[in-house]
Legacy VTK file of the C-alpha trace (Angstrom):
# vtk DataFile Version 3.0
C-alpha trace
ASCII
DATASET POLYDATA
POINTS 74 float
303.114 127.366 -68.763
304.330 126.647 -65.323
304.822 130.079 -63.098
307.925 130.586 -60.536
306.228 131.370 -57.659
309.861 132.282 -56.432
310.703 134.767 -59.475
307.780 136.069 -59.489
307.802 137.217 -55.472
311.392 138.330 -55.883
310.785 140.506 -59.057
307.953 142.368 -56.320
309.987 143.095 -53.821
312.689 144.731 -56.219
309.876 146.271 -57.999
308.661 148.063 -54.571
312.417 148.783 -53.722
312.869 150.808 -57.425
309.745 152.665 -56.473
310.682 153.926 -53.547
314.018 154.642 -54.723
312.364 156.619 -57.344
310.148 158.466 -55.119
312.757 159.381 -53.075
315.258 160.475 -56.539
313.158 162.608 -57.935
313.126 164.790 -54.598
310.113 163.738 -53.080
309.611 163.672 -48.890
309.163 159.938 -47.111
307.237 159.910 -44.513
309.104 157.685 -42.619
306.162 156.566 -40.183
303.389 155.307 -42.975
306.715 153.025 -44.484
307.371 151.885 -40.884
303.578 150.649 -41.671
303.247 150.019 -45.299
306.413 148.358 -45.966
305.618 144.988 -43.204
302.263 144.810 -44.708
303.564 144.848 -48.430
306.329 142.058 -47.668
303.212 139.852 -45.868
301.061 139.906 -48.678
304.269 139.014 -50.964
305.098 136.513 -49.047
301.331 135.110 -49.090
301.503 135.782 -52.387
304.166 133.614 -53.067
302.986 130.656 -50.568
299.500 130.294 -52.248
301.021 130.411 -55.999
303.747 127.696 -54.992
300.719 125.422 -53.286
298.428 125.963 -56.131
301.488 125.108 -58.804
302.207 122.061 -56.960
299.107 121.309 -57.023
298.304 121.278 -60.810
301.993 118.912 -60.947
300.394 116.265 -58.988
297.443 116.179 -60.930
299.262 116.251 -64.082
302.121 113.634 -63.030
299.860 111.279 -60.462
302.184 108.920 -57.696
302.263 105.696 -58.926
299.833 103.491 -56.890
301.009 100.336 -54.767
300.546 97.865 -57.153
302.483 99.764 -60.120
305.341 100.076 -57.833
305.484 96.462 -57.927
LINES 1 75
74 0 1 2 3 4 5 6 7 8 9 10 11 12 13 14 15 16 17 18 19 20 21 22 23 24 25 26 27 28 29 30 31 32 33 34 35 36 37 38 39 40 41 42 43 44 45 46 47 48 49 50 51 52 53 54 55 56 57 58 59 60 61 62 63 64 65 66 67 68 69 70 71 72 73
């Protein structure tokens, strides 16, 4: 089963946007200073999230469809 890397951080982000919208519909305070924090940090690890599951996918291609060498080229 291959996994989209993409999908995958997209559906996270959205997923931390419902929560907050959430926390904030059911009446609940934001304090406005820890987001100014959290919410950098959350998209960074996302994002490194996504970069290390797209490397390691494209890694397990290349071992599954090798280049052809030189001489198959040919």
């Amino acid at each position: 089963m291959k996994l989209d890397s993409a999908s995958l951080v997209w559906g996270l982000i959205f997923l931390a946007l419902a929560a907050f919208g959430l926390w904030v519909g059911t009446g609940n305070q934001v304090n406005w200073a820890r987001v100014s924090i959290v919410a950098p940090l959350l998209l960074i690890a996302v994002g490194v999230l996504g970069l290390v599951l797209q490397r390691s996918s494209s890694r397990s291609s290349r071992r599954k469809n090798p280049r052809p060498s030189r001489k198959d080229r040919s």
